[in-house]
C-alpha positions in Angstrom: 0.0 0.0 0.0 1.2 3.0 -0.7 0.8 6.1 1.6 -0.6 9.6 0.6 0.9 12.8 2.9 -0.4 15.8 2.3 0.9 18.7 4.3 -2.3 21.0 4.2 -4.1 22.6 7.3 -6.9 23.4 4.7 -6.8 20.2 3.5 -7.1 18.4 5.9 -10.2 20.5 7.4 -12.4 20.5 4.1 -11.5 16.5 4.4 -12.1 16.2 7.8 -15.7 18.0 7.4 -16.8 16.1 4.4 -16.0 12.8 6.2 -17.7 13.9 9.6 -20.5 15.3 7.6 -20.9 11.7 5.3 -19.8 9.5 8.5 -17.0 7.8 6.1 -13.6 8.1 7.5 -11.0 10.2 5.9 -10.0 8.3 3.6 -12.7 6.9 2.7 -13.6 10.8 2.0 -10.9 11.8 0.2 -11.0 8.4 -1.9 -14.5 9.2 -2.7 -13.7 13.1 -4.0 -11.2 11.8 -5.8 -12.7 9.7 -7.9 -16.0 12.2 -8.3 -13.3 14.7 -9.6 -11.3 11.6 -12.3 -15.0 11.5 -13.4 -15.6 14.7 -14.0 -12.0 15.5 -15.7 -12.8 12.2 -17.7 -16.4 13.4 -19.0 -14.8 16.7 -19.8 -12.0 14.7 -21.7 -15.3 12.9 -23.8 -17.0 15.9 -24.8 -13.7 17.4 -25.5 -12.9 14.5 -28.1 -16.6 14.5 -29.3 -16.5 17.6 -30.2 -13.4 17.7 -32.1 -14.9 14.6 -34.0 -18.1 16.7 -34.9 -15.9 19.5 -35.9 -13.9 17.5 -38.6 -16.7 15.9 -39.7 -17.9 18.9 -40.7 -15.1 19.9 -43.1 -16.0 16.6 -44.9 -19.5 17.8 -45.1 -21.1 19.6 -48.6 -22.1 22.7 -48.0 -25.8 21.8 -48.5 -25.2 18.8 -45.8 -23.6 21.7 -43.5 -26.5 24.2 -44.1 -29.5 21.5 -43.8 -32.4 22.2 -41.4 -32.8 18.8 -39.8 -35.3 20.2 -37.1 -37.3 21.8 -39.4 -37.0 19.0 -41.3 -37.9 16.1 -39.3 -39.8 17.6 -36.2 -43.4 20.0 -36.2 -43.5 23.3 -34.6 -44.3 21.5 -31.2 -40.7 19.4 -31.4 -42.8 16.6 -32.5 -41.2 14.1 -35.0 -43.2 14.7 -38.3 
């Protein structure tokens, strides 16, 4: 196992809080922010990629693929599919 020191007064107070406020012990605490914040970092990583993807896609497009309306197209005034 290897051991995590982290020389932080605030630190250790905003982990100390969250695990008194939760009941989970510190660790499991800063464990559990942790991996809220890899998910978060990851998700922003997916739409980052996603988007690039949409973006080159786009310079393959024709111009009258990159100017269709596909919501007037395919849904009613009330968002409907037609």
């Amino acid at each position: 196992m290897r051991n995590l020191n982290i020389k932080s007064d605030e630190a250790y107070e905003l982990a100390h809080f969250i695990a008194k406020r939760t009941g989970k012990t510190l660790t499991a605490a800063v464990t559990d922010l942790l991996k809220r914040e890899k998910r978060a970092l990851t998700k922003d990583e997916l739409i980052e990629k996603w988007t690039r993807i949409g973006k080159e896609n786009r310079t393959r497009m024709s111009p009258e693929m990159r100017d269709w309306d596909y919501d007037a197209d395919m849904y009613d005034e009330w968002g409907l599919p037609k």
